[in-house]
N, C-alpha and C positions, 0 to 999 in steps of 0.2 A: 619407486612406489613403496612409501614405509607403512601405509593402513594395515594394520592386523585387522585381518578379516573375520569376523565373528568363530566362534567355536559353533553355533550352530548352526550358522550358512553351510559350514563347511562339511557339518554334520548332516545334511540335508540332502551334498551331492553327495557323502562319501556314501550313502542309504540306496540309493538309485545307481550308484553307479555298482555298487554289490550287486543289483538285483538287475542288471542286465543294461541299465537302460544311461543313455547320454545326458548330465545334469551342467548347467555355468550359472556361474551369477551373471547378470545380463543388465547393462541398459545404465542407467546414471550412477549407480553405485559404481561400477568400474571407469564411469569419466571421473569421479569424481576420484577414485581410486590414483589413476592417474594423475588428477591434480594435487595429491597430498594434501586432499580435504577429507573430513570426513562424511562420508554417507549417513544420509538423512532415513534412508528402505535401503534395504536389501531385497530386489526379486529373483528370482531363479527360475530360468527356462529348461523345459527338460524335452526327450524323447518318449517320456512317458504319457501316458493319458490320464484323461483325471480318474478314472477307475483303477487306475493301474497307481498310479498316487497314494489313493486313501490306501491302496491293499499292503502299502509298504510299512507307513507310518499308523500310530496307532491314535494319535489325536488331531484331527482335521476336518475343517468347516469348507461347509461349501460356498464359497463366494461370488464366483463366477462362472459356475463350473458349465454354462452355455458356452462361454467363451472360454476354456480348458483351464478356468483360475480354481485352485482348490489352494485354500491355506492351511499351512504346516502349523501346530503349534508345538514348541519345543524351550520348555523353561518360561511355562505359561507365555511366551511372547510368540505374535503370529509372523510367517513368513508369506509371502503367496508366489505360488509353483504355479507356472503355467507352464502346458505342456505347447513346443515347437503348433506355430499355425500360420495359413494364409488366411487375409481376409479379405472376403467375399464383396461384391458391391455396395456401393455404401449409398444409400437412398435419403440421408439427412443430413452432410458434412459433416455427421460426428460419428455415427457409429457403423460399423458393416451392417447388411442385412443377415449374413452367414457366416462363418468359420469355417473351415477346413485343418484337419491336423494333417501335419504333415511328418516326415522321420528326420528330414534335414535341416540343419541348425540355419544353412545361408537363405533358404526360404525362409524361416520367422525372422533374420534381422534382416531381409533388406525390405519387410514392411516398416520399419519404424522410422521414424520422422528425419532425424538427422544424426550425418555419419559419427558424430561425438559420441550418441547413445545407443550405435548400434556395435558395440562391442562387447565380446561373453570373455568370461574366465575361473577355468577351477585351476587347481594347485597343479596338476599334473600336463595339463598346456599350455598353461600360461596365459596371455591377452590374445585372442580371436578375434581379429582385427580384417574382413572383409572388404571394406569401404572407404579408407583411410582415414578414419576416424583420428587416430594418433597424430597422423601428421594435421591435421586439421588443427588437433588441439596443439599443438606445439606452432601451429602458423596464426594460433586466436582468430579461428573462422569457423562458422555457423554454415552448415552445406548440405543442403537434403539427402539422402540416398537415392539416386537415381531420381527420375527427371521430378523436379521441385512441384511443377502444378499438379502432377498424378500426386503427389503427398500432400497437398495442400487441398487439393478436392475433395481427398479422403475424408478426412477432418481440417476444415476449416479454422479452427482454434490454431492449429499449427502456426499461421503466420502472424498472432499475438507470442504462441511459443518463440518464434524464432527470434523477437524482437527481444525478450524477455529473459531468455539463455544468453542474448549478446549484453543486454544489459548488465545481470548478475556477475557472468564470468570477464566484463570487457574485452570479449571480441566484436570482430567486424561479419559482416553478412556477404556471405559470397554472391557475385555479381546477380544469376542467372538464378540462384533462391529469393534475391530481393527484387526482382522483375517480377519473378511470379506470384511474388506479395502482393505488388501492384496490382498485378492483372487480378489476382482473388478476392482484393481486398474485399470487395462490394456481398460478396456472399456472405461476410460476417452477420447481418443481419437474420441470420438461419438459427445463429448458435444465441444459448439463452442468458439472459444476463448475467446470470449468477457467475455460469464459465468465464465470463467475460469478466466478472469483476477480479475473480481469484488470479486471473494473469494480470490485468490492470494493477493489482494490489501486490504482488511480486515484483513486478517492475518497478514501482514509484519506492520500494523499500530497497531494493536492489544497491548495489555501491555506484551505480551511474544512473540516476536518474533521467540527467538528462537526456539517456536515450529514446526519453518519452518525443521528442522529435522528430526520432524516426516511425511513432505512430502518426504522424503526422505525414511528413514526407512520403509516408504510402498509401495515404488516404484512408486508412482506418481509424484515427478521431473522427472523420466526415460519417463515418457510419455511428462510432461508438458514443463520439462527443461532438458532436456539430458545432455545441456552442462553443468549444475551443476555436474551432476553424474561423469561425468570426472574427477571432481577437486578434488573428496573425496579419491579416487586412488592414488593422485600426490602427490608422497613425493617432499618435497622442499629441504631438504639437504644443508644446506647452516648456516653459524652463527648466522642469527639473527631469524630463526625462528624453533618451535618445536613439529610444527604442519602441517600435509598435506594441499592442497589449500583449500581444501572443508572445511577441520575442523578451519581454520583458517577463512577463510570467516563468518563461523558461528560464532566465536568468534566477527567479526566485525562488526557482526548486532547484536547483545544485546546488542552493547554499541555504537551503533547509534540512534541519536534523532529521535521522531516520525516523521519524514515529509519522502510523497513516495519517491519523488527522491533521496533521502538521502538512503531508505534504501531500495529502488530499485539499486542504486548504491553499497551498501555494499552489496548486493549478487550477483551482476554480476560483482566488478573488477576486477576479477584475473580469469575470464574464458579463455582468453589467454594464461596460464601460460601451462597447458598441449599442448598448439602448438610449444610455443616461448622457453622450456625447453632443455637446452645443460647442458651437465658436463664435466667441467675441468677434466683434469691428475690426480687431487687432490680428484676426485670424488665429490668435489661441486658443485652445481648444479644454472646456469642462468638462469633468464628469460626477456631478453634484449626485449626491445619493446615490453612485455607483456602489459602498459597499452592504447596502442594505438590499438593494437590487442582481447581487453578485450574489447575496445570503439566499433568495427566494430561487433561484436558479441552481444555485448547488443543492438545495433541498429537495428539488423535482430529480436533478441528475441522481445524485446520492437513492432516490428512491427508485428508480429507474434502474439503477445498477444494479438495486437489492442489497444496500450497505445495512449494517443493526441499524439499530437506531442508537446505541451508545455512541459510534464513532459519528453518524450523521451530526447528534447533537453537538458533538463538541468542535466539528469539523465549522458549523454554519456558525457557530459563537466564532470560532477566530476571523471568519471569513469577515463576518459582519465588523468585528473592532479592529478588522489592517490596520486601517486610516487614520486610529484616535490620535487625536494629539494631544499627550501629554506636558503639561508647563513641568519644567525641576525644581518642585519644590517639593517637601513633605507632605503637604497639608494636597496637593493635585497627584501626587501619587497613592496615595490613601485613598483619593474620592475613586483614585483610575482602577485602582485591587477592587472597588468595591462593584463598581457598575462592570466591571470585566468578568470579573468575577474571581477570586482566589484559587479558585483549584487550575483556572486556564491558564490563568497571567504569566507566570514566566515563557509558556507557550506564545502566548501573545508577543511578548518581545521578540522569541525568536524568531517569528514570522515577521516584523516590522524588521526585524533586522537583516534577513533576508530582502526584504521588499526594498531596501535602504540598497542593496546592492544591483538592483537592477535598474540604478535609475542614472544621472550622467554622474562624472567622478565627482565634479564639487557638491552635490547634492547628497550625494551617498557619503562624501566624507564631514559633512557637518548633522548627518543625519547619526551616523555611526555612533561620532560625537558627543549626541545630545541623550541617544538610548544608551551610553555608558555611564552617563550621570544619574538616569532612572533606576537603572541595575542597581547604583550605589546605594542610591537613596533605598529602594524595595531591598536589598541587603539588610538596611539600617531597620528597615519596620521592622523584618523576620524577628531579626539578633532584639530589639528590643519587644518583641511579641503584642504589638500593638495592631489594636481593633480594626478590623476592615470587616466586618461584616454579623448579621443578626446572631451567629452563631456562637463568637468571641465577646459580643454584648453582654456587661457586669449585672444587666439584670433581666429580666423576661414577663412571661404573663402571669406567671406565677407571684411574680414576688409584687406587679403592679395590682393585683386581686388582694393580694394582703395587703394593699396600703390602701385598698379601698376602693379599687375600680371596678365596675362590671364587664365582663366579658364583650366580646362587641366588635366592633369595625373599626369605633374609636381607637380600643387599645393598640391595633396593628398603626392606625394613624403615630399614635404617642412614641411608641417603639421605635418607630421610623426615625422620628423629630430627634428621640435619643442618638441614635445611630449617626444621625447626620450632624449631629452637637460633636460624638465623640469623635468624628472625623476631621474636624476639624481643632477639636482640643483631645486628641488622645490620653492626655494624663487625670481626666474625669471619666474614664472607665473605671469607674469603682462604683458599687453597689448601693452607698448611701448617699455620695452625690449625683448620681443619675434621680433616686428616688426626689431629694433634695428639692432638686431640678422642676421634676413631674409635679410635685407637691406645690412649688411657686407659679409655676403655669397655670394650678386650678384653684389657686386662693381669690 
């Protein structure tokens, strides 16, 4: 365990523990402790109350202080102290209806969710390990404390939590916690999207995404994402893939780069494909307009979820151009930055190049093939800083007003007409042959 633990964590218990009362740092800061990563929070559970808290320290906001959180602050940065507690029944899966404080530290951890986070520690005890948390972490297993459905009933988020700790950390789920996922899963519908999305969005950034599977395997996509559930059914029947939509999808998000909209987009392209699904005489099987129809569906979900709207927008732009297909040539990579649009585009490859791996091996290997000759070429634009859009255009409305235009509808028509000239001869982005240009059009 090499984490140097804060100077004012440690300042925190050494306060309480002057003043009579039992303080540890508690809960992921000391898994994480353990793991020789570093902590993201430090919290600190104590014997004290929250009235008994503030009376120690002299700068301290009330947080939670219903539920015994009162935070510390110390070198303007806040810490939050809850004081030892049982909690009360829980009437909505997410929150108690009441508190209780208690004086005993093994009552506050063995409410918490799983044996990983329920371990305390100050300098003078060491790691406070009740549940076997340690050996858990050392065997990479996810394991409630005491019986899985009682913690899962508490708060229902749990069993996106447990999915989500396994993800991040690459552990497995212990037998009797992943049943009782099963058996809960249905109750997710209680908790509100927003909770829902912040684990959903932990996970898919996580180092295994693909453990988004086992959202699947325990029936909570059927609650959270139905329309995923669709796609694992859909065979696709066709030559270039050998894999149903759902299994294919999965394949397309472990070898998508970590950024959300990247692989918010690699799990919702092909939700379309079970609407948009025809088959030929031949028994192969279409999916004509799937990804414009995958774009209208991720934009419901995404809203549904309560995503911004910066990641939605960017998410439903990749969603929509998977499928383009680009010729290798200069003059079809030019036109493809421009209807893509520049700021997504290399995002765009890497989701086509992803999607290239989920499909069978000869297909994926001339597919790989053909986006490494795009990359070259979209190298070649960068390096030579050639026009792909209104923006990098040699001339504008301004300069079309001084050569004599009126304002208007027209002028965005002309602009266009420019744009799509220089796209095709990039080396007449210059300002007086655009005009040139304009000027021979209206003679």
């Amino acid at each position: 365990m090499n984490t140097v633990v804060p100077k004012q964590v440690l300042f925190i218990i050494d306060r309480l523990q002057e003043h009579g009362y039992e303080a540890y740092a508690v809960g992921g800061c000391v898994r994480d402790m353990l793991l020789g990563r570093e902590p993201h929070d430090w919290d600190i559970t104590t014997s004290a109350k929250p009235e008994q808290v503030k009376a120690v320290f002299k700068r301290t906001i009330d947080t939670g202080i219903q539920h015994g959180t009162v935070t510390v602050m110390v070198d303007h940065i806040g810490f939050e102290v809850t004081t030892y507690r049982i909690d009360g029944e829980y009437l909505d899966g997410r929150h108690p209806k009441e508190v209780v404080f208690t004086p005993e530290l093994r009552e506050d951890l063995k409410r918490r969710d799983f044996t990983i986070n329920a371990m305390a520690y100050n300098p003078d005890e060491g790691i406070i390990d009740l549940f076997g948390g340690k050996d858990d972490l050392e065997a990479g297993i996810i394991r409630c404390v005491g019986r899985a459905e009682d913690r899962f009933h508490e708060d229902v988020l749990r069993i996106m939590r447990a999915v989500r700790f396994a993800a991040q950390l690459g552990f497995e789920i212990e037998e009797e916690t992943w049943n009782a996922i099963i058996r809960v899963a249905p109750d997710l519908k209680k908790i509100s999207a927003e909770r829902i999305q912040a684990e959903l969005t932990k996970l898919l950034l996580s180092p295994n995404p693909g453990h988004f599977r086992k959202l699947y395997e325990s029936g909570i996509t059927a609650v959270i994402l139905p329309e995923f559930d669709r796609t694992m059914d859909c065979e696709q029947n066709c030559p270039y893939h050998c894999y149903t939509v759902g299994e294919h999808t999965l394949q397309v998000l472990v070898h998508t780069p970590d950024k959300l909209p990247l692989r918010l987009a690699a799990v919702l392209h092909d939700l379309g494909k079970p609407i948009c699904k025809t088959v030929d005489e031949e028994g192969n099987a279409h999916f004509m307009g799937h990804p414009e129809v995958s774009r209208d569906i991720a934009r419901k979900v995404m809203k549904r979820l309560k995503y911004d709207n910066h990641n939605l927008d960017i998410t439903c732009r990749l969603v929509a151009c998977h499928d383009y297909r680009i010729q290798h040539t200069d003059r079809a990579v030019r036109r493809a930055i421009y209807k893509i649009g520049p700021d997504i585009f290399p995002d765009a490859l890497a989701l086509m190049r992803a999607d290239a791996q989920g499909k069978n091996a000869q297909t994926k290997e001339e597919a790989l093939q053909h986006l490494d000759a795009i990359e070259e070429i979209y190298r070649k634009i960068l390096v030579a800083e050639q026009c792909v859009s209104m923006k990098t255009l040699a001339v504008s409305g301004k300069d079309l007003m001084e050569a004599g235009m009126k304002p208007g509808k027209e002028m965005g028509e002309v602009l266009n007409q420019l744009l799509m000239h220089v796209l095709d001869y990039p080396e007449d982005n210059q300002k007086e042959v655009l005009l040139n240009l304009y000027r021979r059009r209206t003679e």
